[in-house]
C-alpha positions as CSV (number, residue, x, y, z in Angstrom):
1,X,-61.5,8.8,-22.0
2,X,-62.1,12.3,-23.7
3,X,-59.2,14.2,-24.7
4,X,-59.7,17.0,-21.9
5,X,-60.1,14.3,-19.6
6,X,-56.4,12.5,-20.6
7,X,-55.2,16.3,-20.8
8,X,-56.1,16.8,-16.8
9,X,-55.2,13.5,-15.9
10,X,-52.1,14.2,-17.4
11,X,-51.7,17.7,-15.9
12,X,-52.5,16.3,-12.8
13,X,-50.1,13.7,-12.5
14,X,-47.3,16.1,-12.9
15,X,-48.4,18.4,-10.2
16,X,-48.2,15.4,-8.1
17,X,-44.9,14.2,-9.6
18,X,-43.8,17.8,-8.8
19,X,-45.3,18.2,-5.4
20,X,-43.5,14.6,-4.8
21,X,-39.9,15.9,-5.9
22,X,-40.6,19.1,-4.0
23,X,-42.1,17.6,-0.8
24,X,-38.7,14.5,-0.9
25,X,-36.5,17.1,-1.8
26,X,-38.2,19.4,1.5
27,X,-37.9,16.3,3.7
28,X,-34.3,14.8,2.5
29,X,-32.6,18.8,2.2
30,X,-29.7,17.5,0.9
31,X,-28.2,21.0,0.9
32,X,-29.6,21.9,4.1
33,X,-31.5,24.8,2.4
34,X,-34.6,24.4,4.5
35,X,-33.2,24.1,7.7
36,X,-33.2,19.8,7.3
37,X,-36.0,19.6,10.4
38,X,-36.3,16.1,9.9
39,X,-32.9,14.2,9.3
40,X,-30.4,17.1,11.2
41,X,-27.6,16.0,9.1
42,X,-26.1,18.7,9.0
43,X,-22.7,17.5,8.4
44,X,-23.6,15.8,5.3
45,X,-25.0,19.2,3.6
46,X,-21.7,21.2,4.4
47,X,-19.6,18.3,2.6
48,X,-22.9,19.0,-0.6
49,X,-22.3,23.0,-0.4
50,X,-20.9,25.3,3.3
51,X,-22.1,27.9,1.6
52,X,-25.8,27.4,1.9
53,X,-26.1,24.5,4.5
54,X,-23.8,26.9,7.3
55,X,-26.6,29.7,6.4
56,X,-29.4,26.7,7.0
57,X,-27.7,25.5,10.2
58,X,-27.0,28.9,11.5
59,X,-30.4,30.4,11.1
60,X,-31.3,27.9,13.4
61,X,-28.9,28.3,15.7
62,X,-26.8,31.7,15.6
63,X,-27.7,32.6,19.3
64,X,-24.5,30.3,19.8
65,X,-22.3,32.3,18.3
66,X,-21.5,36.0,18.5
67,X,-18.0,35.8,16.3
68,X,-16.6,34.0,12.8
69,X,-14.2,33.1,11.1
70,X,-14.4,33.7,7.2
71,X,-12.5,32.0,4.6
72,X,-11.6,29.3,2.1
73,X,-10.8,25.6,2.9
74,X,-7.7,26.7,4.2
75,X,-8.6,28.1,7.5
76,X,-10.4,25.0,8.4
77,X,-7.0,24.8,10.2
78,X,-8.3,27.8,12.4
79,X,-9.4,26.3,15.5
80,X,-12.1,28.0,16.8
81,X,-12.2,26.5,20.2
82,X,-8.7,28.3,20.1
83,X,-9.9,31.6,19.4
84,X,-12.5,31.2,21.9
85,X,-10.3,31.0,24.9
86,X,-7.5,33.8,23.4
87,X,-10.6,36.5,22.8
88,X,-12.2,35.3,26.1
89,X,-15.1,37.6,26.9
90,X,-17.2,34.8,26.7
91,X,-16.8,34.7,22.7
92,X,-17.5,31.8,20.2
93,X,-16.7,31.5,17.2
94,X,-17.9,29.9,14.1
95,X,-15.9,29.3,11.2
96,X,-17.4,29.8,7.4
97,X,-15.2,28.1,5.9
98,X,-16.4,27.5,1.7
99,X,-13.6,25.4,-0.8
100,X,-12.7,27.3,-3.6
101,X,-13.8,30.3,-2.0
102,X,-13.1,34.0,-3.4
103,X,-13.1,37.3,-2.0
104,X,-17.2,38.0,-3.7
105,X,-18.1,35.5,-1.5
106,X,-16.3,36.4,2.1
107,X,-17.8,39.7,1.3
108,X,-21.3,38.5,0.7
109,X,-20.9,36.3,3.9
110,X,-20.1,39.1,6.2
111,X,-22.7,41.5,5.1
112,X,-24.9,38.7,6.1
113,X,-23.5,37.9,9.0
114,X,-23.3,41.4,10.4
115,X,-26.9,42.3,9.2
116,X,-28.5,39.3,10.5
117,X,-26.6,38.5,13.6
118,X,-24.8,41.2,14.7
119,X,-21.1,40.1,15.5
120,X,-19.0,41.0,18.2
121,X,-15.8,39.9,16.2
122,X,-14.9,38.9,12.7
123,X,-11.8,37.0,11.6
124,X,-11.0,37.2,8.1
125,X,-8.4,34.8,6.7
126,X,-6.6,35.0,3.4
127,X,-5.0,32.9,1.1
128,X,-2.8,33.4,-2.1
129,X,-4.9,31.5,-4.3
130,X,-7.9,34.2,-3.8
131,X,-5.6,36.4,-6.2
132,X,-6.4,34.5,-9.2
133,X,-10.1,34.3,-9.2
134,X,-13.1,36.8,-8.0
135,X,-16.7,36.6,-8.6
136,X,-16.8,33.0,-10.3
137,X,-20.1,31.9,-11.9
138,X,-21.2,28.9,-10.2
139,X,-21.3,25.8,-12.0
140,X,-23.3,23.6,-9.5
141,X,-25.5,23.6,-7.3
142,X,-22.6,22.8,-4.6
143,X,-20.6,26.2,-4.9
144,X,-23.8,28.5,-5.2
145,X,-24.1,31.2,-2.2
146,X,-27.1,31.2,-0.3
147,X,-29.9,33.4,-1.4
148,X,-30.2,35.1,1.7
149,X,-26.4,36.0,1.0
150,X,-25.9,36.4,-2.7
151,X,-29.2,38.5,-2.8
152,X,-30.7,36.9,-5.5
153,X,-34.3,35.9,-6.2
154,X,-35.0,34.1,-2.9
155,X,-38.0,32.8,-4.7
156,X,-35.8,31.0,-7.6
157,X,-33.5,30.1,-5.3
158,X,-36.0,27.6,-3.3
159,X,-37.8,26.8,-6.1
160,X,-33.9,25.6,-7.7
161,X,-33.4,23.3,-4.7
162,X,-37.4,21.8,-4.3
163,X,-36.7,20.4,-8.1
164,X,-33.3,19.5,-7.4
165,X,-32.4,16.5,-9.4
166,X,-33.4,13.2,-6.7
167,X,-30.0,11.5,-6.6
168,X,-28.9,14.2,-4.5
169,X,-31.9,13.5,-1.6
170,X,-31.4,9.8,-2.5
171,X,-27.5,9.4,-1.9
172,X,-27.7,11.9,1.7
173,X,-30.4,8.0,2.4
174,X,-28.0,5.3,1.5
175,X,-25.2,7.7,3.6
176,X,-28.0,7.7,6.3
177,X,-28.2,4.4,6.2
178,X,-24.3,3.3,5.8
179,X,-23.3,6.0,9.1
180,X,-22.9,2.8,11.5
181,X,-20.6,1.3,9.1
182,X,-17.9,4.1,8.4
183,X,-19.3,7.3,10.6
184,X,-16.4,9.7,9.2
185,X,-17.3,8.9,5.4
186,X,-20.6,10.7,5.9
187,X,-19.2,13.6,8.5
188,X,-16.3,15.6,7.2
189,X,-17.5,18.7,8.7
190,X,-18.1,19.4,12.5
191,X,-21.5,21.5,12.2
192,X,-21.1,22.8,15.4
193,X,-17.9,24.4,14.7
194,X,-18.3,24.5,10.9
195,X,-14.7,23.5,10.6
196,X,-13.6,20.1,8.8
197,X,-13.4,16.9,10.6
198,X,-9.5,16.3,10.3
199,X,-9.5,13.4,13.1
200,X,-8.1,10.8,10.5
201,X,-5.4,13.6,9.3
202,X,-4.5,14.5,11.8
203,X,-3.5,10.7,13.3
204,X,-1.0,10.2,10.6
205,X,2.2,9.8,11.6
206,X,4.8,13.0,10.1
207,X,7.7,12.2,12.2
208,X,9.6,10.9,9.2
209,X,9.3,13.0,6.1
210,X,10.4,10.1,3.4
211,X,7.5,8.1,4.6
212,X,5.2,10.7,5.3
213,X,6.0,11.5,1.3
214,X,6.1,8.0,0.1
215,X,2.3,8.3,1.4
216,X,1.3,11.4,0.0
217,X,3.5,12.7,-2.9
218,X,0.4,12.5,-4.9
219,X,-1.2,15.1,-3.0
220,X,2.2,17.6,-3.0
221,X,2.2,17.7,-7.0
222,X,2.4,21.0,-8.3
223,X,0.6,22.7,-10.2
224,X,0.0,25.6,-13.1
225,X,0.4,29.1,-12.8
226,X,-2.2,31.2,-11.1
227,X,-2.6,35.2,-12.7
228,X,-2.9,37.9,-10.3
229,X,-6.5,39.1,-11.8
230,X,-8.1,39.5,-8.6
231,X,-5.4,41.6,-7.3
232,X,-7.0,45.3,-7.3
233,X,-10.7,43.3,-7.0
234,X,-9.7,41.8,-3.9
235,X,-7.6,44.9,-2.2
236,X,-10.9,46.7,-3.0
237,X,-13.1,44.4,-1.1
238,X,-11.3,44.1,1.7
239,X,-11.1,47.5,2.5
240,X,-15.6,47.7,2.3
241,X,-15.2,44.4,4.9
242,X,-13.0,46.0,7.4
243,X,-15.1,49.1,6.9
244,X,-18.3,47.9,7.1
245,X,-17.3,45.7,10.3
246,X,-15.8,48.9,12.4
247,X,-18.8,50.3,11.3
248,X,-21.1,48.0,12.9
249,X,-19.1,48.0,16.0
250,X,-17.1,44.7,15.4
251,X,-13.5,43.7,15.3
252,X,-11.8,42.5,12.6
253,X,-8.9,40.8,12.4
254,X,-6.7,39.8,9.0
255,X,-4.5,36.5,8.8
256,X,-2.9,35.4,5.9
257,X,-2.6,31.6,5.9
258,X,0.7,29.8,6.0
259,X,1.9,28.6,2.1
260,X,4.2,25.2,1.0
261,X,7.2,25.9,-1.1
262,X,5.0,23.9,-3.6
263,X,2.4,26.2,-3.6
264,X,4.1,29.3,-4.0
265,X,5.8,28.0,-7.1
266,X,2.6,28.4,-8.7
267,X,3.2,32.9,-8.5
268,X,4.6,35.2,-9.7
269,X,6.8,36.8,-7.0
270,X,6.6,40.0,-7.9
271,X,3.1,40.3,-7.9
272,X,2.5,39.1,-4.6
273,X,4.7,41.7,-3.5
274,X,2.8,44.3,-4.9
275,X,-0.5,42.9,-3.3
276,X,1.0,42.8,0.0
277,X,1.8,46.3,-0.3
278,X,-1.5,47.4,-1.1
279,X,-2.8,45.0,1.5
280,X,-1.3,46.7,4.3
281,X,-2.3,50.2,3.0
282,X,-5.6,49.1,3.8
283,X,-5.3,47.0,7.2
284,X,-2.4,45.2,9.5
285,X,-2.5,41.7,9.2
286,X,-0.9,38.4,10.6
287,X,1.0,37.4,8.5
288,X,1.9,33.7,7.6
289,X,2.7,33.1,4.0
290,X,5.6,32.9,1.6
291,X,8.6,31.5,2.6
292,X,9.2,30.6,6.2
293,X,10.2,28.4,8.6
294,X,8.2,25.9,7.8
295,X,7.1,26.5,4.2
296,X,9.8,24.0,2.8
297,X,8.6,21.0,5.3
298,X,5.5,19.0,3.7
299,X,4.9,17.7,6.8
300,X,3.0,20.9,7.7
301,X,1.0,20.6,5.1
302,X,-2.0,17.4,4.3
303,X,-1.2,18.8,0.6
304,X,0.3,21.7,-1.3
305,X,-2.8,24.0,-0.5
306,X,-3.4,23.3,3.0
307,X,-1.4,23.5,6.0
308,X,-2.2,21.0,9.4
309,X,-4.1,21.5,12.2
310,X,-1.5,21.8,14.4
311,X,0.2,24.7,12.4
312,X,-3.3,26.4,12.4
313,X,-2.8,26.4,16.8
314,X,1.0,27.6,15.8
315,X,-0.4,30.6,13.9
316,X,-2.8,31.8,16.8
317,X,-0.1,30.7,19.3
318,X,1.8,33.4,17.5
319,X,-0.9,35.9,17.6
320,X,-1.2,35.5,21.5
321,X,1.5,35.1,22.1
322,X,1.2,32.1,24.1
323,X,4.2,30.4,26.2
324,X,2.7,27.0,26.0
325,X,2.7,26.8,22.0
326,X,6.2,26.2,20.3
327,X,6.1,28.6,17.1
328,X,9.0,27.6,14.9
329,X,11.5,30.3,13.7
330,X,11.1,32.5,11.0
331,X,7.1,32.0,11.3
332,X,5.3,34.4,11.7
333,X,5.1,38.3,11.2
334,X,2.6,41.2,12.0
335,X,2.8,43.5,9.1
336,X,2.1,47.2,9.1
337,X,2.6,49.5,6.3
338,X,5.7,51.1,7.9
339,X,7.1,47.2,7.4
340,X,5.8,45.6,4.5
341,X,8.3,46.4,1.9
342,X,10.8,44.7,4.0
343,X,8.6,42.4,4.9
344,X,7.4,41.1,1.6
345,X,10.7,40.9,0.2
346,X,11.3,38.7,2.9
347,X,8.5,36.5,2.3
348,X,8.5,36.4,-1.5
349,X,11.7,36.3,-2.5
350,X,12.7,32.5,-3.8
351,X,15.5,31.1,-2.3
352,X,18.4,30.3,-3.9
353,X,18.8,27.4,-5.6
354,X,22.0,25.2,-6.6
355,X,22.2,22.1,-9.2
356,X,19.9,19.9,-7.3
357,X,22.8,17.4,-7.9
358,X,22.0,14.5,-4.9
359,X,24.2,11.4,-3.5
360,X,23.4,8.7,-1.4
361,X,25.3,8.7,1.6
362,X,25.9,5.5,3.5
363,X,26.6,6.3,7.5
364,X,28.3,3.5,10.1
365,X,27.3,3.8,13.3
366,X,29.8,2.2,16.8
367,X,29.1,3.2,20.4
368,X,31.8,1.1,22.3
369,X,35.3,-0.6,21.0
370,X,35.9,-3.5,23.9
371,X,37.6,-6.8,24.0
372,X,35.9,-7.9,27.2
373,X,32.4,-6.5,27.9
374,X,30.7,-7.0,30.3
375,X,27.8,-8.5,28.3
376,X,28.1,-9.3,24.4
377,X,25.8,-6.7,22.8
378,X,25.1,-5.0,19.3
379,X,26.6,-2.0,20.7
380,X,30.1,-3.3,21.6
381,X,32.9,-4.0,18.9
382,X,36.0,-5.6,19.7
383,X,39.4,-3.7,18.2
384,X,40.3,-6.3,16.0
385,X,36.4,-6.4,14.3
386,X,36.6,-2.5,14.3
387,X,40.3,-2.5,12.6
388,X,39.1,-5.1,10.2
389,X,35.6,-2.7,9.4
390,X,37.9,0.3,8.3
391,X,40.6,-1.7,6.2
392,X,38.1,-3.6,4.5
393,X,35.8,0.1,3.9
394,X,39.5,1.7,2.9
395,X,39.8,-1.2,0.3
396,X,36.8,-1.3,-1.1
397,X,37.5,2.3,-2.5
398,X,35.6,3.8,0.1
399,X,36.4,7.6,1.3
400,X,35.7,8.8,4.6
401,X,33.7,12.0,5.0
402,X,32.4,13.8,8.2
403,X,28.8,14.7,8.6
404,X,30.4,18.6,8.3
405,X,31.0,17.7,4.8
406,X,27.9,16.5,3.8
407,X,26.5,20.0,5.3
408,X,28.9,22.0,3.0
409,X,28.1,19.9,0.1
410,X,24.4,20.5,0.6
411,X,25.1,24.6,1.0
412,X,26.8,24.0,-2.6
413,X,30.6,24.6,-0.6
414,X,32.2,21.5,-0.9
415,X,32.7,18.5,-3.4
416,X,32.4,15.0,-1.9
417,X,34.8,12.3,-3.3
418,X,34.1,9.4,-4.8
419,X,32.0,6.9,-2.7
420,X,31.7,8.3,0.1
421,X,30.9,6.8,3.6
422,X,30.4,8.7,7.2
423,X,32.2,7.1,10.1
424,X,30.0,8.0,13.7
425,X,30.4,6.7,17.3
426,X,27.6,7.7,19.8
427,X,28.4,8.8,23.8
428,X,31.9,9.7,24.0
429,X,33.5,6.6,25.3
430,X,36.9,6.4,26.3
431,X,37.6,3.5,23.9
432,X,37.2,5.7,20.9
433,X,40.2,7.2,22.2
434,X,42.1,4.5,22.9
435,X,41.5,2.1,20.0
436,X,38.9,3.3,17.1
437,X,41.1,7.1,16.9
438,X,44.8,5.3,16.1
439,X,43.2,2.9,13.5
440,X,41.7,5.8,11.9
441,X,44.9,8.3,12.3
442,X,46.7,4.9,11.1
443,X,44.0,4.4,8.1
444,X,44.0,8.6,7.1
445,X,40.2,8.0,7.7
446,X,37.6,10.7,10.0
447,X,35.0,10.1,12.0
448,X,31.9,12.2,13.7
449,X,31.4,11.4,17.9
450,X,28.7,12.7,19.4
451,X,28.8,13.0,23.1
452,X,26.7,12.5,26.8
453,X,27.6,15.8,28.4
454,X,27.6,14.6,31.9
455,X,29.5,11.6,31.4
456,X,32.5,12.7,29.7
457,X,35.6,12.1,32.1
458,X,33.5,9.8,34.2
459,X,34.7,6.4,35.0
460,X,31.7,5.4,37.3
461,X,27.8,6.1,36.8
462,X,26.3,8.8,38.8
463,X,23.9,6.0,40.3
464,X,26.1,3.6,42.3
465,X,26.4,-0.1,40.8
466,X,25.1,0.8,37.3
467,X,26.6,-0.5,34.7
468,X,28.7,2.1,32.9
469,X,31.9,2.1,30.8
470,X,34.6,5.1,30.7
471,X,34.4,8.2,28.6
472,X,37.0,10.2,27.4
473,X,37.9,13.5,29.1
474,X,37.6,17.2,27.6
475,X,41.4,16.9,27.3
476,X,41.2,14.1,24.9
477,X,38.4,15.4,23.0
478,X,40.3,18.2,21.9
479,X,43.5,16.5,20.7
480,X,40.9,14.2,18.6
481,X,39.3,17.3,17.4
482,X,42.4,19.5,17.1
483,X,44.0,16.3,14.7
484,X,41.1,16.8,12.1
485,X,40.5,13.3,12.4
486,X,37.6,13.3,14.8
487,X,34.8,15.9,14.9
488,X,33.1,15.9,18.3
489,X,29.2,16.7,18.4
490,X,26.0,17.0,20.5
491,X,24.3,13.7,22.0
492,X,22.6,15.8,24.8
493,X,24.1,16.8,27.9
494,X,21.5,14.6,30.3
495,X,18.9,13.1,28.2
496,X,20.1,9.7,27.2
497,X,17.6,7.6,29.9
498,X,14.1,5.7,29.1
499,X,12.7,4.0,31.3
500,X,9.0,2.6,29.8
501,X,7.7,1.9,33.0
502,X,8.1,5.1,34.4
503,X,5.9,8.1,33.0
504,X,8.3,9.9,34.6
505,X,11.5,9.5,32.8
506,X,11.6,11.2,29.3
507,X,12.5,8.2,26.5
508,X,15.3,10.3,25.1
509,X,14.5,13.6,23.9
510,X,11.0,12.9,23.3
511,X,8.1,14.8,24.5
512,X,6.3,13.5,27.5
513,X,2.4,12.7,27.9
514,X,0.9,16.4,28.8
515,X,3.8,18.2,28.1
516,X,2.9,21.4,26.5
517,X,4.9,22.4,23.0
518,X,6.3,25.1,24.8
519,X,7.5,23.4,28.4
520,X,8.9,20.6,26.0
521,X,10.8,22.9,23.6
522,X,12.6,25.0,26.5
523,X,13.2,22.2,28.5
524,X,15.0,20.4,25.1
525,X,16.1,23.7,24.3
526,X,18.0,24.2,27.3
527,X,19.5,21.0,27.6
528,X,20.7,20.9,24.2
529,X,22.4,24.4,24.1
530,X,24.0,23.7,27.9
531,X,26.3,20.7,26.0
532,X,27.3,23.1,23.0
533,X,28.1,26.2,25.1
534,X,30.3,23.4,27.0
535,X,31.7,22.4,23.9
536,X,32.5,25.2,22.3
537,X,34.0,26.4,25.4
538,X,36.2,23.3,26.1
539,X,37.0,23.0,22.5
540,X,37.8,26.9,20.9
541,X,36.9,27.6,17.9
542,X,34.7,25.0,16.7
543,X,31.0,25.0,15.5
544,X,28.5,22.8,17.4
545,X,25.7,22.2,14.8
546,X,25.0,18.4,14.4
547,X,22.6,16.4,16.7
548,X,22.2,12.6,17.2
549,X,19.6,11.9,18.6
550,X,19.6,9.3,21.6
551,X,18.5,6.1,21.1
552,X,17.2,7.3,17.8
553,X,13.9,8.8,19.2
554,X,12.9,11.7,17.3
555,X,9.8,13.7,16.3
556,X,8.9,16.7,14.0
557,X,8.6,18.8,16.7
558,X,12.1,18.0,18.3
559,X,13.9,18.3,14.1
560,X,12.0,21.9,14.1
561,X,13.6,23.1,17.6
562,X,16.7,21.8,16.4
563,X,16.6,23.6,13.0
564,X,15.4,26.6,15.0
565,X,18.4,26.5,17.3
566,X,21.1,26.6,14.2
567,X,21.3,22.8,14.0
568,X,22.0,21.4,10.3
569,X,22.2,17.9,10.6
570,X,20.2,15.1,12.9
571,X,21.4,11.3,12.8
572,X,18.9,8.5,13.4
573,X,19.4,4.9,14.2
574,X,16.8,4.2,11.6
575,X,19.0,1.4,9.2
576,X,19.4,1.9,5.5
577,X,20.9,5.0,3.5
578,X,20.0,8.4,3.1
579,X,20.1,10.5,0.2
580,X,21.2,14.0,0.5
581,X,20.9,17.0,-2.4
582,X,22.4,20.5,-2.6
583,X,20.4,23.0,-1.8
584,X,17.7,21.1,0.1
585,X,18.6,22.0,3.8
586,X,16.3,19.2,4.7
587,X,17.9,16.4,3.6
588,X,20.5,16.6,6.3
589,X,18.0,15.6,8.9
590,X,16.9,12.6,10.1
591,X,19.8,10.6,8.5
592,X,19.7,7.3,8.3
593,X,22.8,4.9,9.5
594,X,24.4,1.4,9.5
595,X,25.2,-1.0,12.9
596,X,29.0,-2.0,13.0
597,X,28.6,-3.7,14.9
598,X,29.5,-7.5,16.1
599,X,27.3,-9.4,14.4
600,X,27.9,-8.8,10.7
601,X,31.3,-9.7,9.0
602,X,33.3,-6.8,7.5
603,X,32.7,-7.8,4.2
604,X,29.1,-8.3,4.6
605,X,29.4,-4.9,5.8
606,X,30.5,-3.3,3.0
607,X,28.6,-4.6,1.1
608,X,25.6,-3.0,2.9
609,X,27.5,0.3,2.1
610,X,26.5,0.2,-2.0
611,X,24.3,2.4,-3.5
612,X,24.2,1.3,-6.5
């Protein structure tokens, strides 16, 4: 073979290497930049790059959609199915959601999107990290804005993606192939919606915060500072966006996504004070960030960056103002510029903090004190067990406390004493009158009851021939509580029933099966807040703000309402021993106690009292 023959032989096996690569990368689109006619896997190129596969998908298919949402990963957690119905009109949105994105490319996007597909509304939705970066080269082909948005060379950019390295086309195959095995793996965005697929999340169970931590503390770790260099930058492009959307006939709408205490450790406070102010110079917003309600509970958040689903339908719930959605207190703010000093003084303003000093806590829990039951049952203690729990507590060094005290040690007003322990009986029966008060007066010990508010003073059940045992009077209740020795507390005024069988019957205080948020919280609401106006009105002078929670049920939704409603401490039946530290309001909650009952000796019982 001549030379010039090996030279085009050469020359043409590279233009058909070349046309290969171009023609798998065309086919496979791993990115989605050409539409992906032939696979339609569009979820897989948002996980690769939102930026330019959302552009792809959307070209195709932007009759659907006359509104969007714009933003980082965060507002993933704006539904917009949710928006859909609060605009009605017939709207739909889309979300653009892009990770790590900055205010260069929300503004990009929405030229685009106004240009090309003429909105009818446009949801812009901020976050506090977008103050420490703006304009950021690229580094990858996975954070790169779409040509038809960035305005680049179109020509480049297609020729960038038809020599894209194989391994990209080749891994979007095996995923193609594996989607039977593990279908969420390979679909972590909804295309249709553009938002992320949170199903798995959003299953994981947040009723109890140490083990929704023991889970996840990795993902709650905090992290460096973030500068304010975007600041001016980003006050300056938002004021073009909402111009250029009024212009073209479009709403727009600001929301500033809700922040974790973690998060916001990573600002300077001062700084976001000043961009708030500028902010609302230019635009009101909804306002969710800085410290709220709900900022210092992880169990909002998947991680310190991004706040749950269900706090996403909280924030528009807000907006609407929609009866059906609970929206915890403190949560929530419109912001003007008449308001915003106030406002972001408010919101940005670190709460105090004391010593962080912490101390386990162990907690006994009794319901009834009876020689003769009518059945032996965990619940029931005889006198002389019940005299022999406290004298063997009293010599083991133990000091009782009442769940008050633990509250003023947490708000840094009280010491505790050595070894503490924190006596409770549950439902108000007349045998803590009669037998477990004396022993205590007797012992200089205290204890916490919680009561049923329609059974105190009751010797019979409301439902003839059930089984019921006598509860103290109002009468008595004060002369415990007037002694100092007893501290009487909610229990719920009628919700101590369950009844598996029957859908009908609430299981304690829990939320029933199609119960809106908002039904549930002012029908638990209501309930709770009937037995402490009873309280406080049968007992002068005394502060109702502890909660045990019948049978033990509890969720995050029913500790929020409580916190909401002034409530400081919640007591579980969940066994072992809590750990609570000053200044961390949440600690209170949820706390965890000890059966003393029958079954286990006194001095076995103490010794499940150590902490050390």
């Amino acid at each position: 073979m001549t030379f010039r023959r090996w030279i085009t032989a050469f020359l043409a096996s590279l233009l058909l290497a070349a046309a290969a690569l171009g023609g798998f990368n065309m086919i496979v689109d791993p990115f989605g930049v050409f539409g992906d006619k032939v696979l339609g896997w569009h979820s897989y190129n948002m996980v690769n790059n939102p930026r330019v596969a959302k552009i792809g998908y959307l070209d195709q298919y932007h009759d659907r959609y006359d509104s969007y949402i714009i933003g980082g990963s965060k507002s993933s957690s704006i539904s917009p199915e949710l928006l859909n119905d609060y605009y009605g009109d017939g709207a739909s949105f889309y979300s653009m959601l892009m990770y790590g994105g900055d205010f260069n490319d929300y503004e990009k996007t929405l030229y685009y999107l106004i240009d090309e597909y003429k909105p009818k509304n446009i949801v812009l939705h901020m976050s506090l990290q977008e103050i420490s970066h703006f304009n950021e080269t690229p580094t990858d082909f996975k954070q790169s804005l779409h040509a038809k948005v960035s305005g680049e060379s179109k020509l480049k950019f297609y020729w960038d993606y038809l020599k894209l390295n194989p391994t990209y086309g080749y891994s979007k195959l095996e995923g193609y192939a594996q989607r039977s095995v593990d279908p969420f793996q390979y679909s972590q965005f909804i295309p249709e919606t553009g938002v992320y697929n949170k199903i798995k999340r959003d299953a994981e169970p947040v009723d109890n915060l140490e083990t929704y931590m023991a889970a996840n503390a990795a993902a709650f770790a905090p992290f460096g500072k973030l500068e304010a260099v975007a600041l001016d930058k980003n006050v300056e492009s938002l004021k073009r966006m909402k111009a250029y959307t009024e212009e073209h006939g479009a709403t727009f709408r600001l929301i500033t996504g809700a922040t974790a205490d973690q998060e916001l450790l990573s600002y300077d406070m001062e700084e976001l004070k000043t961009y708030w102010t500028k902010i609302a110079e230019v635009t009101d917003f909804w306002d969710f960030s800085g410290y709220s309600g709900v900022s210092g509970d992880p169990r909002y958040f998947y991680d310190t960056m991004h706040y749950r689903n269900t706090l996403g339908a909280m924030m528009l719930g807000y907006i609407f103002e929609d009866p059906d959605v609970y929206v915890p207190a403190n949560f929530g703010h419109y912001t003007t510029k008449d308001n915003v000093r106030e406002r972001a003084e408010e919101a940005f303003t670190r709460p105090p903090s004391l010593n962080g000093q912490s101390v386990a806590i162990p907690i006994l829990i009794y319901h009834h004190i009876d020689d003769d039951p009518y059945e032996p049952n965990s619940l029931i203690t005889s006198p002389a067990k019940f005299r022999s729990d406290m004298e063997a507590v009293k010599a083991a060094g133990y000091n009782t406390v009442l769940i008050q005290d633990l509250i003023d040690y947490v708000d840094g007003k009280k010491t505790l004493p050595d070894n503490p322990v924190a006596i409770t009986f549950d439902d108000g029966y007349l045998s803590n009158y009669e037998y477990a008060y004396p022993v205590l007066k007797e012992l200089g010990m205290n204890a916490t009851i919680s009561i049923i508010g329609w059974s105190v003073g009751r010797n019979e059940h409301r439902i003839p021939g059930k089984q019921f045992y006598p509860h103290f009077t109002w009468e008595q209740a004060r002369e415990m509580q007037e002694s100092g020795v007893i501290d009487i507390q909610n229990h719920s005024f009628d919700l101590h029933e369950s009844s598996p069988d029957d859908p009908s019957v609430r299981s304690g205080v829990l939320q029933m099966e199609g119960e809106s948020n908002g039904a549930y919280s002012e029908a638990f609401a209501k309930d709770v807040s009937y037995l402490a106006s009873l309280i406080e009105e049968e007992i002068p002078n005394h502060e109702v703000n502890i909660f045990t929670y019948p049978f033990g049920y509890y969720s995050h939704l029913s500790e929020q309402i409580l916190m909401d409603k002034g409530y400081r401490s919640t007591l579980s039946t969940t066994p072992g021993i809590s750990v609570i530290r000053q200044g961390d309001k949440r600690s209170l909650f949820a706390l965890k106690r000890i059966n003393g009952g029958p079954e286990v000796a006194s001095e076995a019982l103490v010794k499940l009292l150590e902490t050390k």
